[in-house]
Every structure is written in structure tokens, then in C-alpha cells.
C-alpha positions in Angstrom: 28.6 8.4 -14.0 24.9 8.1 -13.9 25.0 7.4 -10.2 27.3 10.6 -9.6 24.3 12.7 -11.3 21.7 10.8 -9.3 23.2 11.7 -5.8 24.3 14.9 -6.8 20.4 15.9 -7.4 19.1 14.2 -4.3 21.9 16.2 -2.5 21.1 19.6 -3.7 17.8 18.8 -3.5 18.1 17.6 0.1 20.1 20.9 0.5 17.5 23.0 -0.3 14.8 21.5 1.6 16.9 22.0 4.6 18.1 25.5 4.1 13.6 26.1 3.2 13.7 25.2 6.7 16.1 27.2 8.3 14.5 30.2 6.7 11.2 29.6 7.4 12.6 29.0 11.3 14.1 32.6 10.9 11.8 34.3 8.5 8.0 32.9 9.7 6.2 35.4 11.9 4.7 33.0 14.6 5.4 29.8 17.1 3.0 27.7 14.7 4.2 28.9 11.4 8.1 28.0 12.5 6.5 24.9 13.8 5.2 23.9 10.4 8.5 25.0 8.8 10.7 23.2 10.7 8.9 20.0 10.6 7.6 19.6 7.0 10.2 20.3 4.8 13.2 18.8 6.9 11.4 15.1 6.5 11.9 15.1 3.3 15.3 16.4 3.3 16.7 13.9 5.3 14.5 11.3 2.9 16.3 12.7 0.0 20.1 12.2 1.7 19.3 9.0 2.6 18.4 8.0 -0.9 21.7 10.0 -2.0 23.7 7.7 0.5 21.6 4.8 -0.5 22.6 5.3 -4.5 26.4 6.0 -3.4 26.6 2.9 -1.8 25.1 0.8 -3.9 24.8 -1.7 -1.2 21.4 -3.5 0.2 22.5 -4.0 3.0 22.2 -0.3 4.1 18.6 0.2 3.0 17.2 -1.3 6.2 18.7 1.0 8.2 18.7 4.0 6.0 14.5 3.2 6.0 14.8 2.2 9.3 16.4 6.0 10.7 13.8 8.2 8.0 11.2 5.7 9.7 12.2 7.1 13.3 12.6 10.7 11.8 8.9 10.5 10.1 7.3 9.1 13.7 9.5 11.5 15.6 9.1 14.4 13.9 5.1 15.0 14.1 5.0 14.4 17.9 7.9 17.0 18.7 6.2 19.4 16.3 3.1 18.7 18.1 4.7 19.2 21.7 6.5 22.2 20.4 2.9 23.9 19.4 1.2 22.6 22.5 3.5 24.7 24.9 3.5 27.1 22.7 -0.4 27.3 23.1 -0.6 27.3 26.8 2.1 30.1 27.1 0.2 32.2 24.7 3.4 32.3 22.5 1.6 32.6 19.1 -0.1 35.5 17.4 -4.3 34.3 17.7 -4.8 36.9 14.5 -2.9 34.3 12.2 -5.4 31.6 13.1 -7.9 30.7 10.7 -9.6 28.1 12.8 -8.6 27.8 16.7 -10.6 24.8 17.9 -8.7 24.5 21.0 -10.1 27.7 22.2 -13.4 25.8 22.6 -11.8 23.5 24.7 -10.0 25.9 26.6 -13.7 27.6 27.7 -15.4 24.4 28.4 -13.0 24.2 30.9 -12.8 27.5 32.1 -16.6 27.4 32.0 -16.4 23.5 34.5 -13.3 24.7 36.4 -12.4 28.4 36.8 -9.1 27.7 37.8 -7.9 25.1 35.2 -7.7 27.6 32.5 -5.3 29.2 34.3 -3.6 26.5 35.5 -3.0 25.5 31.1 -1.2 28.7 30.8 1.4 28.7 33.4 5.0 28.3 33.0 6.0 27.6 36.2 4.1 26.7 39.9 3.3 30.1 42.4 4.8 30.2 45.1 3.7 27.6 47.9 2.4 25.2 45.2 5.0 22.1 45.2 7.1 20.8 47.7 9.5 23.2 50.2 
């Protein structure tokens, strides 16, 4: 009985965690803002369903893996979130006006300011033509 009470609040609290990230995917007004959204709050909803399934089973066997996939989720998560932003960035596919602090701007100059070309080279999307192999 107590068990049934236990999963059913990591569930709905799992639940919600995940739907906070589908709205803040649909609702959040820039690349870096969804970024955040999607990243944060689903770690700790999958934490919270893996508890759930470790309570319902009742079995130690399970925990390694169950520790062993939020683990990989906790590793993985950060780096695709980070990817995500960094392509984001070189397209220009975020509103500058919501940054507080944009460090990489620096960055971005010092190279500009050592290589004219390379700035422009961190924005594009795709190679012009002739660049590449024919």
C-alpha cells in the first residue's frame, strides 16, 4: 500500500517535470531558453521514474542499471544541450537582446580581429559553392 503511494508520487511528479519541459520547448521565446528547458527539467524526470520503477520492483538487482541509464541520461544530456546551443550560436538562431552576458562574442571578435574570414566561416550553414570536393 505504502509502495503504491510512493510510485504513484514519483510518477506524477516525473509527469510533470516532463510535461514543464514540453512547454517550455513550445512556450520559451529563444534557441537557448528551449535549450535550458529541455535539458534541465527532463533529468530529473526520468530520475524520478526510475526511482518509481525501482520502488515497484522492489528488486536490487535493477538498481544498477536503473543508476546505470540516469547515469548515461545525466552525462548525455549536458553535451547535447551544449551542441544544440553551439549551432544555434554560429547560425545566429537566438535573440542577442535576451542575453545578459554573451562571452562568446569576445571570442568571436578576437577572431575576426586575427582572421577576417574565420568569423564568417563560424556562421555558415553550409560550404559556397566551389568549396569541397566536385
Amino acid at each position: 500500500m505504502i509502495n503504491d503511494v510512493i510510485v504513484s508520487i514519483l510518477l506524477i511528479g516525473g509527469a510533470l517535470m516532463s510535461l514543464a519541459a514540453g512547454i517550455g520547448l513550445v512556450r520559451f521565446p529563444d534557441l537557448l531558453s528551449r535549450m535550458h528547458a529541455a535539458t534541465k527539467p527532463q533529468v530529473l524526470g526520468l530520475l524520478l521514474f526510475l526511482l518509481a520503477l525501482a520502488v515497484e520492483t522492489g528488486s536490487w538487482a535493477l538498481v544498477p542499471l536503473l543508476v546505470l541509464c540516469w547515469i548515461f541520461q545525466l552525462l548525455t544530456s549536458p553535451v547535447s544541450a551544449h551542441m544544440v546551443g553551439r549551432a544555434g550560436y554560429r547560425t545566429r538562431h537566438l535573440r542577442r537582446d535576451l542575453l545578459t552576458l554573451d562571452e562568446l562574442d569576445d571570442v568571436v571578435a578576437r577572431a575576426a580581429a586575427t582572421d577576417p574570414g574565420r568569423a564568417d566561416r563560424a556562421g555558415e550553414t553550409r560550404p559556397e559553392a566551389g568549396d569541397g570536393p566536385t
